[in-house]
PDBQT receptor file of N, H, CA, C and O in Angstrom, charges set to zero:
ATOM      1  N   UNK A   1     133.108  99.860 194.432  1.00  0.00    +0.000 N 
ATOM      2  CA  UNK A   1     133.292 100.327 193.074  1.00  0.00    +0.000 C 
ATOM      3  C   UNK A   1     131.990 100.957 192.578  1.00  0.00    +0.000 C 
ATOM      4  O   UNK A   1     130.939 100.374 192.848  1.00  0.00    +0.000 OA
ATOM      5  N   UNK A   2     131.963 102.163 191.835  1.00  0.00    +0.000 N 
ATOM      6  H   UNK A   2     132.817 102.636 191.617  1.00  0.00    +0.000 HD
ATOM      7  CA  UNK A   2     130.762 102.717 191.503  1.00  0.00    +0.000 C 
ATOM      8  C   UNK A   2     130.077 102.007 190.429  1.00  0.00    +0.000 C 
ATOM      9  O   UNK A   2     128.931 102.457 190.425  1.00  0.00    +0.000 OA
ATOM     10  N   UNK A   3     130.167 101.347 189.744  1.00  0.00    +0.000 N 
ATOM     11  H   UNK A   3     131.098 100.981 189.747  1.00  0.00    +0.000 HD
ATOM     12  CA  UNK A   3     129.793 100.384 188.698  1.00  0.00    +0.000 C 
ATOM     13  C   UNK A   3     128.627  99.412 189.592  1.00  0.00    +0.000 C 
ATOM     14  O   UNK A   3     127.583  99.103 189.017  1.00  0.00    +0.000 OA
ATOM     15  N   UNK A   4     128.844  99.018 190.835  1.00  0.00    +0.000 N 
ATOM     16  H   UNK A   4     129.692  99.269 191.302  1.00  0.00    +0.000 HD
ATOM     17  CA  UNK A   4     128.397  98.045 191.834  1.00  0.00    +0.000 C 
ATOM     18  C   UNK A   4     127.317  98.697 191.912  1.00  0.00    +0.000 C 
ATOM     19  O   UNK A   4     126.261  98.145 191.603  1.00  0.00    +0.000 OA
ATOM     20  N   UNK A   5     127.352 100.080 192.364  1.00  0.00    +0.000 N 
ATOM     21  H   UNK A   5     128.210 100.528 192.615  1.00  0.00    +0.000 HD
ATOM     22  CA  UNK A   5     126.608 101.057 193.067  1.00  0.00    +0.000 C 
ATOM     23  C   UNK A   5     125.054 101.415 191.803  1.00  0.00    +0.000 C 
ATOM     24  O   UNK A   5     123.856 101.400 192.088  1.00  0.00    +0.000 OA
ATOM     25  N   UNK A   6     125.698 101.698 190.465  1.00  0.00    +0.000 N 
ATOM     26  H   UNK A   6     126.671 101.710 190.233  1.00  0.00    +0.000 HD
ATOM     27  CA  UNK A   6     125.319 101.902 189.587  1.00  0.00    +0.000 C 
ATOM     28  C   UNK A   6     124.051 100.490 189.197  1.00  0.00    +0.000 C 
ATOM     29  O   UNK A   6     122.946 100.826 188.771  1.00  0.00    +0.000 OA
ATOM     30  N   UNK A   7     124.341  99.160 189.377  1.00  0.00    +0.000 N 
ATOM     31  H   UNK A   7     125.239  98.887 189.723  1.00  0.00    +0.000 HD
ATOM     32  CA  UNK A   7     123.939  98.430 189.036  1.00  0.00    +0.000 C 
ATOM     33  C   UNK A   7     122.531  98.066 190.386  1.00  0.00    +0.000 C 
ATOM     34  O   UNK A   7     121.379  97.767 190.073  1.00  0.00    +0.000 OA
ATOM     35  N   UNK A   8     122.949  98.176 191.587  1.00  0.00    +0.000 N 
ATOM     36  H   UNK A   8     123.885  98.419 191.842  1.00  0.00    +0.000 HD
ATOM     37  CA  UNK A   8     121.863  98.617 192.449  1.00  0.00    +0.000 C 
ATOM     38  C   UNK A   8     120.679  99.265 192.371  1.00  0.00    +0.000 C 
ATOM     39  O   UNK A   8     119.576  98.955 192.821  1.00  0.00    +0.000 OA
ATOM     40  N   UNK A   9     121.102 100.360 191.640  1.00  0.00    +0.000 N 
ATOM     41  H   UNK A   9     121.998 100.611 191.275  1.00  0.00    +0.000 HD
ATOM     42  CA  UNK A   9     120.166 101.446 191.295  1.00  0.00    +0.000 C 
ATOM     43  C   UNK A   9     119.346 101.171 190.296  1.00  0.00    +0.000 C 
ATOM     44  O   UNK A   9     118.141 101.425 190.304  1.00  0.00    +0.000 OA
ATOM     45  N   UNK A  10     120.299 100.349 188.892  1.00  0.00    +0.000 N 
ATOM     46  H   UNK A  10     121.277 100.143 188.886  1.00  0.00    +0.000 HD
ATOM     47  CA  UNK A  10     119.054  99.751 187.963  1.00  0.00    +0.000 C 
ATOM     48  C   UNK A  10     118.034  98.779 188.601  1.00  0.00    +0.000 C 
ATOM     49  O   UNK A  10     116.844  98.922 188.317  1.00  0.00    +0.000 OA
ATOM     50  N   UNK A  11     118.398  97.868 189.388  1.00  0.00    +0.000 N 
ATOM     51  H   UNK A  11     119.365  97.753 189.619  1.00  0.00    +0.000 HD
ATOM     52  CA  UNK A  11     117.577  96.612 190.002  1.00  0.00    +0.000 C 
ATOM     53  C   UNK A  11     116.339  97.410 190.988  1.00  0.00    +0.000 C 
ATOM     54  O   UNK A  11     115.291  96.871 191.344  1.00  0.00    +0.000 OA
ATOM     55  N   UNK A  12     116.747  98.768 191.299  1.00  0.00    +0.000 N 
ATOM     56  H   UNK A  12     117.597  99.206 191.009  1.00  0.00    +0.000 HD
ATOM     57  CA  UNK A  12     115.293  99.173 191.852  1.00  0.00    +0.000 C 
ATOM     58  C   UNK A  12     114.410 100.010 190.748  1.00  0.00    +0.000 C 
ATOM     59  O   UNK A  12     113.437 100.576 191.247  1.00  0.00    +0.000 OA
ATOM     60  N   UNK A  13     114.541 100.146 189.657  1.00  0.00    +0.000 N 
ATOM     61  H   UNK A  13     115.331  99.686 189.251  1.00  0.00    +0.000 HD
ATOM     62  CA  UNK A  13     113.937 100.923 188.040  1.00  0.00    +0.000 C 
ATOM     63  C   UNK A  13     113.038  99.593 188.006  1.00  0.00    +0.000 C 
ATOM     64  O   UNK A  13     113.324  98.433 188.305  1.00  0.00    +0.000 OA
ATOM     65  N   UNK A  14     111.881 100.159 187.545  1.00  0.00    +0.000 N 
ATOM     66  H   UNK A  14     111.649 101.101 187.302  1.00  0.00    +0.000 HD
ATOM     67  CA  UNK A  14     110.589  99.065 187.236  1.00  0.00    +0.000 C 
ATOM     68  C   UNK A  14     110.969  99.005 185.526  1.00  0.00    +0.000 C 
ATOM     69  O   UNK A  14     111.031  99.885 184.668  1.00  0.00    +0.000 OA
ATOM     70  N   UNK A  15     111.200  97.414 185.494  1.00  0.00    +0.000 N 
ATOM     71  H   UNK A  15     111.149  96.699 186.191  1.00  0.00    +0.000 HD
ATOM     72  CA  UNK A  15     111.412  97.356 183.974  1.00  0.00    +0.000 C 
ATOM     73  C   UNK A  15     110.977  97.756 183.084  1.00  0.00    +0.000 C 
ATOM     74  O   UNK A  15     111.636  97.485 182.081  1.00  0.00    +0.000 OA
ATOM     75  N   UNK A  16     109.735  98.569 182.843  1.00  0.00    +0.000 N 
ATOM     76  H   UNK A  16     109.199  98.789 183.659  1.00  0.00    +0.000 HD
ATOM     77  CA  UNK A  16     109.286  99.059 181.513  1.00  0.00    +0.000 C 
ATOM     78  C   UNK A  16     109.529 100.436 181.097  1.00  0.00    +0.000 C 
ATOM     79  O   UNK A  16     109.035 101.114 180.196  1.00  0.00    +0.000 OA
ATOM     80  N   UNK A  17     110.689 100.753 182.252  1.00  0.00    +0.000 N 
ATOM     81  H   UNK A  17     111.091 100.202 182.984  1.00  0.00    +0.000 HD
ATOM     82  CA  UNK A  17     111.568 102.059 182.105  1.00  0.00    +0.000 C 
ATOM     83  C   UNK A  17     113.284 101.507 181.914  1.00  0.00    +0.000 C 
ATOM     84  O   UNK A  17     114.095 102.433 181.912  1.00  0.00    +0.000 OA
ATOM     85  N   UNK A  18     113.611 100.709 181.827  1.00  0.00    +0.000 N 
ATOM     86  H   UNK A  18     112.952  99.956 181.828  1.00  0.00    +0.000 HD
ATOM     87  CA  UNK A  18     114.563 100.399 181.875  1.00  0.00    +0.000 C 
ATOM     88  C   UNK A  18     115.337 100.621 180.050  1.00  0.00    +0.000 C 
ATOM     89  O   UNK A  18     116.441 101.021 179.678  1.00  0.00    +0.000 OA
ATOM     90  N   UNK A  19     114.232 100.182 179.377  1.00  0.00    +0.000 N 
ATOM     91  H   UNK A  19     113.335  99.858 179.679  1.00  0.00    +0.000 HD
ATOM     92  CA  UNK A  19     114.769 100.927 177.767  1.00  0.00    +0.000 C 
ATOM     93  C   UNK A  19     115.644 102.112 177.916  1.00  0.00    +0.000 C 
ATOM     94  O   UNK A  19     116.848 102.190 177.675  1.00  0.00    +0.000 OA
ATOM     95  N   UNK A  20     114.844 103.011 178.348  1.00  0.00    +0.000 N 
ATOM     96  H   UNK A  20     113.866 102.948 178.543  1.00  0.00    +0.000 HD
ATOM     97  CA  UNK A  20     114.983 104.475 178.532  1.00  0.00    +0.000 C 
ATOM     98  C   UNK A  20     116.487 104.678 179.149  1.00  0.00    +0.000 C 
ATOM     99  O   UNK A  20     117.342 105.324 178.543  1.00  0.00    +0.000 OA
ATOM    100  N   UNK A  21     116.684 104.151 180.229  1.00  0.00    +0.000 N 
ATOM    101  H   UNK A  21     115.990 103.627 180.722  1.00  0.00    +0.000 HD
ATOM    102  CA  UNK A  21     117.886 103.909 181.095  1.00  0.00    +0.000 C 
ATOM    103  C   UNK A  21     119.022 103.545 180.105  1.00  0.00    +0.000 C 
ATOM    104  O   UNK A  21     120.097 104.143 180.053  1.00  0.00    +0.000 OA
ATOM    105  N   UNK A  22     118.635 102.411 179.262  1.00  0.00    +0.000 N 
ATOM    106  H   UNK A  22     117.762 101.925 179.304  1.00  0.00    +0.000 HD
ATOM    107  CA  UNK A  22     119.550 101.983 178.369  1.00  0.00    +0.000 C 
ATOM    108  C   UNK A  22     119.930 102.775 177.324  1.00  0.00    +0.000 C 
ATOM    109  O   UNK A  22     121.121 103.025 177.137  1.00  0.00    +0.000 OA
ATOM    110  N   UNK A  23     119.011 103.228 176.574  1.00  0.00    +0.000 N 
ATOM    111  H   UNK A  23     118.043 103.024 176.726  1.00  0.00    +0.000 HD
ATOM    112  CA  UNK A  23     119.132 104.524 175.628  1.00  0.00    +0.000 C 
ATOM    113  C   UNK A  23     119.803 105.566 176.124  1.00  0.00    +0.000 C 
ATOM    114  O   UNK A  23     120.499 106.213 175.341  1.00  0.00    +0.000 OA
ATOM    115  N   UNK A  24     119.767 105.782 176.908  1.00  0.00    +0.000 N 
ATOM    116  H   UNK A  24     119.201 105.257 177.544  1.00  0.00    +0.000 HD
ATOM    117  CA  UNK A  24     120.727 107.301 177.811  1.00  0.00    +0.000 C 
ATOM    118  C   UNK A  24     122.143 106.887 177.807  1.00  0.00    +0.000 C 
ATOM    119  O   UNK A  24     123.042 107.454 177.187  1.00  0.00    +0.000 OA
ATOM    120  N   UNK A  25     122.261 105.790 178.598  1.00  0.00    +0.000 N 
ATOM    121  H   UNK A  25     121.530 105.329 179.102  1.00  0.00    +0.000 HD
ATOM    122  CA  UNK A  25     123.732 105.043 178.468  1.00  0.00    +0.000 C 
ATOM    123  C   UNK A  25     124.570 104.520 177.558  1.00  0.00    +0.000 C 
ATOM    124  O   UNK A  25     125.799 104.481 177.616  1.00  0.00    +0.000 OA
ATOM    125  N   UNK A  26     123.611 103.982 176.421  1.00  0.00    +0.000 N 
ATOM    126  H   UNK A  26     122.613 104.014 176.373  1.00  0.00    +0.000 HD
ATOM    127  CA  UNK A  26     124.005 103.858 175.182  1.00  0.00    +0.000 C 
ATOM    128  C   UNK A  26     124.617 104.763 174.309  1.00  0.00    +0.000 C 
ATOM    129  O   UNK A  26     125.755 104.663 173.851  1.00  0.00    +0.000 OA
ATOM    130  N   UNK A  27     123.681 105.784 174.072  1.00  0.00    +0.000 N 
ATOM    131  H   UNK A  27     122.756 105.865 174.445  1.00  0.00    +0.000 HD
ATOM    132  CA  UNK A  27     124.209 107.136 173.324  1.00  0.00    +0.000 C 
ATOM    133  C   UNK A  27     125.178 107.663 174.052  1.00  0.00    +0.000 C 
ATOM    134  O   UNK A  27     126.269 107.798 173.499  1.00  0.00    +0.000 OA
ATOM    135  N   UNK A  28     125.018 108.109 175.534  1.00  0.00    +0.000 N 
ATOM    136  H   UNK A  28     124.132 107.999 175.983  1.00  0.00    +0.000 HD
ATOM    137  CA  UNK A  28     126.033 108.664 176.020  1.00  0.00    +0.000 C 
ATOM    138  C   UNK A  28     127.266 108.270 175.897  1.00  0.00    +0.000 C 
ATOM    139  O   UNK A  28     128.199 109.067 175.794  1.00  0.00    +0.000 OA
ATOM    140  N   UNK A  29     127.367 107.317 175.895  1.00  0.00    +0.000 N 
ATOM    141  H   UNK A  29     126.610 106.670 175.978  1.00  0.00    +0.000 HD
ATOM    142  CA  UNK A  29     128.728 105.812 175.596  1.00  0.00    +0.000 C 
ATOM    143  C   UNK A  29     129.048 106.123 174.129  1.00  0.00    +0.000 C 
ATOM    144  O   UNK A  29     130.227 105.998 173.799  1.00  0.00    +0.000 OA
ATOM    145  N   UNK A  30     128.534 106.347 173.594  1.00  0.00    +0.000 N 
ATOM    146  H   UNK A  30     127.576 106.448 173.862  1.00  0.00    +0.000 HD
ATOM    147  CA  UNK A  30     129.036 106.565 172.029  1.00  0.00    +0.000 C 
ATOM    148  C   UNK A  30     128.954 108.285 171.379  1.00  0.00    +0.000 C 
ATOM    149  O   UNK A  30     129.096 108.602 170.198  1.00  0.00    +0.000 OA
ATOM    150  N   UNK A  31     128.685 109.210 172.543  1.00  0.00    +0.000 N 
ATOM    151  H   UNK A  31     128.570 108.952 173.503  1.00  0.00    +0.000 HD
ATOM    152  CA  UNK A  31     129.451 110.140 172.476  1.00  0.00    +0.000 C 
ATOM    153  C   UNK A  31     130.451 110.254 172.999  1.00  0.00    +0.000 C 
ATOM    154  O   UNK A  31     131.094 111.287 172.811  1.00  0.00    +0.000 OA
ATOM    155  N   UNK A  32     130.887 109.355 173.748  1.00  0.00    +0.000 N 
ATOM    156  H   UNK A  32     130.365 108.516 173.901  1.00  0.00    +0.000 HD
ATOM    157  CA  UNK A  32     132.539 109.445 174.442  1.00  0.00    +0.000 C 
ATOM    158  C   UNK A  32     133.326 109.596 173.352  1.00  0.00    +0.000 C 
ATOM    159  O   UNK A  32     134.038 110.584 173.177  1.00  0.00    +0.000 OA
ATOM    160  N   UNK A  33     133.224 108.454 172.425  1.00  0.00    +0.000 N 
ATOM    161  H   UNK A  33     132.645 107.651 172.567  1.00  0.00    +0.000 HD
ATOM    162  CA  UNK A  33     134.524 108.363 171.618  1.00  0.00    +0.000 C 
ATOM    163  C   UNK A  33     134.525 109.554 170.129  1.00  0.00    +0.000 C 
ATOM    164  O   UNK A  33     135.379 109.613 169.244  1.00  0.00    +0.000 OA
ATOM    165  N   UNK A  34     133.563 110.194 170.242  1.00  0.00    +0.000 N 
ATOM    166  H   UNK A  34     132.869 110.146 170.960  1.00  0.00    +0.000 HD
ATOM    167  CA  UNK A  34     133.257 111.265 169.196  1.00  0.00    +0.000 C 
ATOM    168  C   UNK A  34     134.884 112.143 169.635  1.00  0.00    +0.000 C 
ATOM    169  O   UNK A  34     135.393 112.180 170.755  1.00  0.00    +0.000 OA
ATOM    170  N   UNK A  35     135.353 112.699 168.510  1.00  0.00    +0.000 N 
ATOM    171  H   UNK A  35     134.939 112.669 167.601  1.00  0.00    +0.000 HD
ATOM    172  CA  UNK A  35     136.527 113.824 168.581  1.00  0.00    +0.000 C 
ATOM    173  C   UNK A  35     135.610 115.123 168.909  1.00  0.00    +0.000 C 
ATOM    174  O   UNK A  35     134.560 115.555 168.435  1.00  0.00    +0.000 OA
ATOM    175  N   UNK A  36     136.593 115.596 170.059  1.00  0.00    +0.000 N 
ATOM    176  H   UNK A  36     137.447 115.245 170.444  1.00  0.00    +0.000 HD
ATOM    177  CA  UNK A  36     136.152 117.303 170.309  1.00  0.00    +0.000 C 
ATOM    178  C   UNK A  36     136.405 118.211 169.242  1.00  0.00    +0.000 C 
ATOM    179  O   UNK A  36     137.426 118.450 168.597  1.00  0.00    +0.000 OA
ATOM    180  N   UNK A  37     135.433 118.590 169.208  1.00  0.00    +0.000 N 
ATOM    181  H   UNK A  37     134.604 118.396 169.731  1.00  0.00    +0.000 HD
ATOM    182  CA  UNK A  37     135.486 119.835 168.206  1.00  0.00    +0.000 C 
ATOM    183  C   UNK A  37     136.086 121.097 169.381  1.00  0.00    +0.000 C 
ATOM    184  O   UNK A  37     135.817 121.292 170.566  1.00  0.00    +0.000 OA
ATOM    185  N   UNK A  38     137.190 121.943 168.215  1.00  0.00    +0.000 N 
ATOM    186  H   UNK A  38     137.408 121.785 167.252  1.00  0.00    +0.000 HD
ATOM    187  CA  UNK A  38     137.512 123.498 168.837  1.00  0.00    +0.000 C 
ATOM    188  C   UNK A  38     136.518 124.304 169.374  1.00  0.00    +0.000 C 
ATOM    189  O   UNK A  38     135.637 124.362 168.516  1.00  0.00    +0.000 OA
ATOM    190  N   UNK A  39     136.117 125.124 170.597  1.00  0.00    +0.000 N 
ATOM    191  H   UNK A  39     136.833 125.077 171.294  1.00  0.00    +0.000 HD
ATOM    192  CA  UNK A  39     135.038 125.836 171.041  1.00  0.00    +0.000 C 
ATOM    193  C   UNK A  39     134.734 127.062 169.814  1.00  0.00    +0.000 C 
ATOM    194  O   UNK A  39     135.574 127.845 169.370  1.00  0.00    +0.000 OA
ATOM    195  N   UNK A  40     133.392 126.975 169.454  1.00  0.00    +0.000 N 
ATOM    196  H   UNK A  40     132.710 126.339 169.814  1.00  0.00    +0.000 HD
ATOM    197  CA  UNK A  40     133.491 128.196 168.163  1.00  0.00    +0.000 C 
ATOM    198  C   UNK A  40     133.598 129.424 168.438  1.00  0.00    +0.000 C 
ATOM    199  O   UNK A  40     132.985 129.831 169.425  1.00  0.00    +0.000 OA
ATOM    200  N   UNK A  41     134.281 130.217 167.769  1.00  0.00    +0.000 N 
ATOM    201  H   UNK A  41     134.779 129.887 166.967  1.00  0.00    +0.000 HD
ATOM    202  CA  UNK A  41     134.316 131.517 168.179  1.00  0.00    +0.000 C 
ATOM    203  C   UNK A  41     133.531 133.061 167.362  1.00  0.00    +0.000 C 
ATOM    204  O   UNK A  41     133.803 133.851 166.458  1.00  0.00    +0.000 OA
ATOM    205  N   UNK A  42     133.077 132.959 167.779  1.00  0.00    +0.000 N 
ATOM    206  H   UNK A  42     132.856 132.316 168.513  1.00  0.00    +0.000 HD
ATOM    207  CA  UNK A  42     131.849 134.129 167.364  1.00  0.00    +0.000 C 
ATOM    208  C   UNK A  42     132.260 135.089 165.791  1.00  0.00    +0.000 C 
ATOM    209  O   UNK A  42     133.387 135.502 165.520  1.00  0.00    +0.000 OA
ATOM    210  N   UNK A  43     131.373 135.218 165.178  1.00  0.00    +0.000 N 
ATOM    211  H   UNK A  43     130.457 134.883 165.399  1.00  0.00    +0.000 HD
ATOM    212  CA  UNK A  43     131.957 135.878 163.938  1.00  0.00    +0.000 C 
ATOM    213  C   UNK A  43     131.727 134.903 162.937  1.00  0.00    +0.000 C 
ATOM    214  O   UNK A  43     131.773 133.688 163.134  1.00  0.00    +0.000 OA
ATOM    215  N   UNK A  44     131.392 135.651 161.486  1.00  0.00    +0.000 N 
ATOM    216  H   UNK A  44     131.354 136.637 161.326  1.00  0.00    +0.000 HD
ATOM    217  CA  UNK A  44     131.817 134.697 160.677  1.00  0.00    +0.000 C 
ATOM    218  C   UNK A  44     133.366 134.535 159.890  1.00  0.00    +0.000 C 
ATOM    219  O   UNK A  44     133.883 133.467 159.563  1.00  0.00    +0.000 OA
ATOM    220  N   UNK A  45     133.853 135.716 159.719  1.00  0.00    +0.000 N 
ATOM    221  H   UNK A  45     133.434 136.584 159.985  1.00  0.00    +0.000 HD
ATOM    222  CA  UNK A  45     135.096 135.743 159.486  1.00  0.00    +0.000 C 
ATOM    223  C   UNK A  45     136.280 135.597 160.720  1.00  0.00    +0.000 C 
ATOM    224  O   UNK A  45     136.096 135.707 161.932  1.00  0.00    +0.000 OA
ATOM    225  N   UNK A  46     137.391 135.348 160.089  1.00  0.00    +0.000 N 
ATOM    226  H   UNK A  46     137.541 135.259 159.104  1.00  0.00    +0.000 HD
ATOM    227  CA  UNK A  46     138.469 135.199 160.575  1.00  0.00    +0.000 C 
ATOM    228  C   UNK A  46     139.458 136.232 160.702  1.00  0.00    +0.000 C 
ATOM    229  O   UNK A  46     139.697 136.838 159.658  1.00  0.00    +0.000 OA
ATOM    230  N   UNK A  47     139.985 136.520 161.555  1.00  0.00    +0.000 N 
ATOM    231  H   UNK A  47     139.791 136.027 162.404  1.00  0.00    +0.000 HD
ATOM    232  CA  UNK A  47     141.267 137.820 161.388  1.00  0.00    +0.000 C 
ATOM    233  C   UNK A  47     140.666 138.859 162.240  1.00  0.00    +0.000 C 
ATOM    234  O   UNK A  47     139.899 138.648 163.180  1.00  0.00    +0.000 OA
ATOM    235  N   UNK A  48     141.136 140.137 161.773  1.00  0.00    +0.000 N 
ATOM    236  H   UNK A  48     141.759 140.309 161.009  1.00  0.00    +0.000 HD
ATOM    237  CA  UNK A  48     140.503 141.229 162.484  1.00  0.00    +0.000 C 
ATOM    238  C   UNK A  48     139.805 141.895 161.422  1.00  0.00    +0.000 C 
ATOM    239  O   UNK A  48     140.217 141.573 160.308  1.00  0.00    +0.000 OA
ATOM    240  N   UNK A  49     138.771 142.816 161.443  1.00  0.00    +0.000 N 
ATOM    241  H   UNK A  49     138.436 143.077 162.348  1.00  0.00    +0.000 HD
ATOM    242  CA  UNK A  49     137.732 143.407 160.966  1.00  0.00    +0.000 C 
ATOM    243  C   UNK A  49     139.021 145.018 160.767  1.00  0.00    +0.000 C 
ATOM    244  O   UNK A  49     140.112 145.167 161.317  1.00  0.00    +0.000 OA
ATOM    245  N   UNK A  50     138.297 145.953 159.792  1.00  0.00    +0.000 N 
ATOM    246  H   UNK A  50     137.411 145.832 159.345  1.00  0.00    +0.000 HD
ATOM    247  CA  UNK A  50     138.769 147.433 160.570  1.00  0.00    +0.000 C 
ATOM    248  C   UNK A  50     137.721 148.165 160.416  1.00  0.00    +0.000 C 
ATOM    249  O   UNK A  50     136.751 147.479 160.092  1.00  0.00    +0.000 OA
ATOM    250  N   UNK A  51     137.492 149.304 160.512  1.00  0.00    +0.000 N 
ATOM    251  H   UNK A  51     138.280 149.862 160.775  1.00  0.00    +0.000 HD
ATOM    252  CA  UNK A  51     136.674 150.248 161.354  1.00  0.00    +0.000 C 
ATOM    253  C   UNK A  51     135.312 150.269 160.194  1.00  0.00    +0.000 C 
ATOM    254  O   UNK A  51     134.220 150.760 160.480  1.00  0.00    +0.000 OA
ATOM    255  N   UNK A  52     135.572 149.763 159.129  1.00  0.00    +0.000 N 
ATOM    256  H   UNK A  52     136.459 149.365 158.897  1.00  0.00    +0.000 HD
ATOM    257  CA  UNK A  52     135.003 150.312 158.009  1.00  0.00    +0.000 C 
ATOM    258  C   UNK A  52     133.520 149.291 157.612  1.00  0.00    +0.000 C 
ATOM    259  O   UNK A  52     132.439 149.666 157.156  1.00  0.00    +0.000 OA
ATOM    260  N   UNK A  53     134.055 147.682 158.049  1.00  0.00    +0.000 N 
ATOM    261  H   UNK A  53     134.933 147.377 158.419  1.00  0.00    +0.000 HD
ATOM    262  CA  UNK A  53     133.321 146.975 158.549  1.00  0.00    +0.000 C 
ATOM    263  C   UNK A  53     131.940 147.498 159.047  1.00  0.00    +0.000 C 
ATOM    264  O   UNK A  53     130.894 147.370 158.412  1.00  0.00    +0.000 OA
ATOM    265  N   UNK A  54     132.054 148.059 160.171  1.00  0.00    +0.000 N 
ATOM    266  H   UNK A  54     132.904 148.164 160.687  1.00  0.00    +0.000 HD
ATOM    267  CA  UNK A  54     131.071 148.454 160.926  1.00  0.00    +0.000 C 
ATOM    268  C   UNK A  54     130.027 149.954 160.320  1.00  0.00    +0.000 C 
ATOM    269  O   UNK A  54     128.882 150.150 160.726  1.00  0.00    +0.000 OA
ATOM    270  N   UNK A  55     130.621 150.705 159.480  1.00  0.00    +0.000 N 
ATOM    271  H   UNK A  55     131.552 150.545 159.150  1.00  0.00    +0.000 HD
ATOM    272  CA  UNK A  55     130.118 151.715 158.586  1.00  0.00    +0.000 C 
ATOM    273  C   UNK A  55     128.816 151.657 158.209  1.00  0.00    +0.000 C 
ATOM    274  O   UNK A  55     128.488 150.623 157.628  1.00  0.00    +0.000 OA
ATOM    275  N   UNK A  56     127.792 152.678 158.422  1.00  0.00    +0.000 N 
ATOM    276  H   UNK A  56     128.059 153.518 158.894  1.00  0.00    +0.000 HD
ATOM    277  CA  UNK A  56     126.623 152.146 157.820  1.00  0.00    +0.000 C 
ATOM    278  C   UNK A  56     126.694 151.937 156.222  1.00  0.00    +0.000 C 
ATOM    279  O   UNK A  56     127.718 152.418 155.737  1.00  0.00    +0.000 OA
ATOM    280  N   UNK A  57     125.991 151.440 155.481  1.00  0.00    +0.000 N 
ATOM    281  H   UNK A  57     125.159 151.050 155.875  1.00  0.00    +0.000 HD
ATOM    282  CA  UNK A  57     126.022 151.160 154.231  1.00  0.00    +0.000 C 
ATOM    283  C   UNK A  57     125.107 152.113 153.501  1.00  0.00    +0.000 C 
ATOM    284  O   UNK A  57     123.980 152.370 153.926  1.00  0.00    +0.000 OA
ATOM    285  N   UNK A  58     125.660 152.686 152.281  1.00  0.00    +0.000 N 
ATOM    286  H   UNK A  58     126.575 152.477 151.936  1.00  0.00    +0.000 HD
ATOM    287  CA  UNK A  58     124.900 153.635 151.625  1.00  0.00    +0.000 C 
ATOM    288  C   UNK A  58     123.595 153.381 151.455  1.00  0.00    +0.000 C 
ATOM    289  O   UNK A  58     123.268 152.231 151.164  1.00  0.00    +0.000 OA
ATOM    290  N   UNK A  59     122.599 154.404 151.602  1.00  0.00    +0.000 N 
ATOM    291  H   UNK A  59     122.864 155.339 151.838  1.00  0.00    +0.000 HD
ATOM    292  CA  UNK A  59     121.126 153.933 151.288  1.00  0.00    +0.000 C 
ATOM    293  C   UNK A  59     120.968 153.448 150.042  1.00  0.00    +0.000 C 
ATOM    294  O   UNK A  59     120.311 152.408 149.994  1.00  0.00    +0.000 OA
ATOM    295  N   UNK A  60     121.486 154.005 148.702  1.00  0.00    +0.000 N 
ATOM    296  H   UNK A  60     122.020 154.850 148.741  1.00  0.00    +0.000 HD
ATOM    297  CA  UNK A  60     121.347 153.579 147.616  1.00  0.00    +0.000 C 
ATOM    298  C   UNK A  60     121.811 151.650 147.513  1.00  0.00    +0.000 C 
ATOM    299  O   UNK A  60     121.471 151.034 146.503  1.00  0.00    +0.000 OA
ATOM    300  N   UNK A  61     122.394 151.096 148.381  1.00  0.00    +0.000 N 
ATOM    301  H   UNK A  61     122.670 151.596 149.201  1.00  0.00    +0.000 HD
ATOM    302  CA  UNK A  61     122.897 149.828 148.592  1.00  0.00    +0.000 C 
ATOM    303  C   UNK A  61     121.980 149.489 149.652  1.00  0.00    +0.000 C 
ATOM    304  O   UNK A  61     121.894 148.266 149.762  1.00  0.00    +0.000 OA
ATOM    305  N   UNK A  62     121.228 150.155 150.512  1.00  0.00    +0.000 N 
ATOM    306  H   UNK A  62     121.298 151.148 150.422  1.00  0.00    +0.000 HD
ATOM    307  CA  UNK A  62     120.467 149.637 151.613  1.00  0.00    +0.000 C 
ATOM    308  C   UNK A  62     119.038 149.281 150.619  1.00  0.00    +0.000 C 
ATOM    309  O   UNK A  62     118.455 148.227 150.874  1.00  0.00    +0.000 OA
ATOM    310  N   UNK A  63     118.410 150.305 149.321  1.00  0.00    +0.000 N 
ATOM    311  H   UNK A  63     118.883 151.161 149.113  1.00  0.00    +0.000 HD
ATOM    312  CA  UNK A  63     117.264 149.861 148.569  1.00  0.00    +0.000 C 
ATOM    313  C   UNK A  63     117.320 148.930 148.001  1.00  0.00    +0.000 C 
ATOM    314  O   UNK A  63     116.228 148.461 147.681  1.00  0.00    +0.000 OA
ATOM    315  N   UNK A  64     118.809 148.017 147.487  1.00  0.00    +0.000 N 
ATOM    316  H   UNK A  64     119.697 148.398 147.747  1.00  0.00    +0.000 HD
ATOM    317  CA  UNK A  64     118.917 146.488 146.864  1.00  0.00    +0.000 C 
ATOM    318  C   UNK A  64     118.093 145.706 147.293  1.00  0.00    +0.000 C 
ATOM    319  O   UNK A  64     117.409 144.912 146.648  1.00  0.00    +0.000 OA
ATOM    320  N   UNK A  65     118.119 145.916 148.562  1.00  0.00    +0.000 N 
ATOM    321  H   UNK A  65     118.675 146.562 149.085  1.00  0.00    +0.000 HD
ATOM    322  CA  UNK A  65     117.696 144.708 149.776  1.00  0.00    +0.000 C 
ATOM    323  C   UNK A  65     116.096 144.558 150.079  1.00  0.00    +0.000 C 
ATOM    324  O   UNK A  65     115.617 143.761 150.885  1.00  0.00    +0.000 OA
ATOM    325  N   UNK A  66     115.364 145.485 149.271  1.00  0.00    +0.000 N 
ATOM    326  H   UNK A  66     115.754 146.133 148.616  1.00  0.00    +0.000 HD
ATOM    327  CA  UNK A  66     114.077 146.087 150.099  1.00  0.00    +0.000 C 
ATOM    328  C   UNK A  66     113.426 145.029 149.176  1.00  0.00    +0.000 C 
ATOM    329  O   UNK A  66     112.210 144.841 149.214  1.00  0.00    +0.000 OA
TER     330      UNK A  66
């Protein structure tokens, strides 16, 4: 059983690393049960854009910004 295997491997870790070991396993263990989030998808809006979107913006609206 890999659990067996796993526990081998701690018994050769020099104990004053073994925190560390625990901290990894710990957190990792309690990101298991976290809910998946949807993969994000690029953009800030939603839907489709149209051509106009992409338009440069009048200079008189580009000097707001300066």
């Amino acid at each position: 059983m890999l659990i067996h295997k796993i526990v081998q491997e701690l018994q050769d870790i020099p104990e004053e690393k073994l925190a560390e070991i625990y901290d990894f396993i710990h957190y990792f263990r309690l990101g298991l049960g976290k809910v998946q989030l949807q993969p994000r998808t690029s953009g800030l809006l939603t839907g489709k854009l149209d051509d106009a979107f992409f338009e440069s913006l009048p200079e008189a609206e580009l000097q707001q910004w300066e």
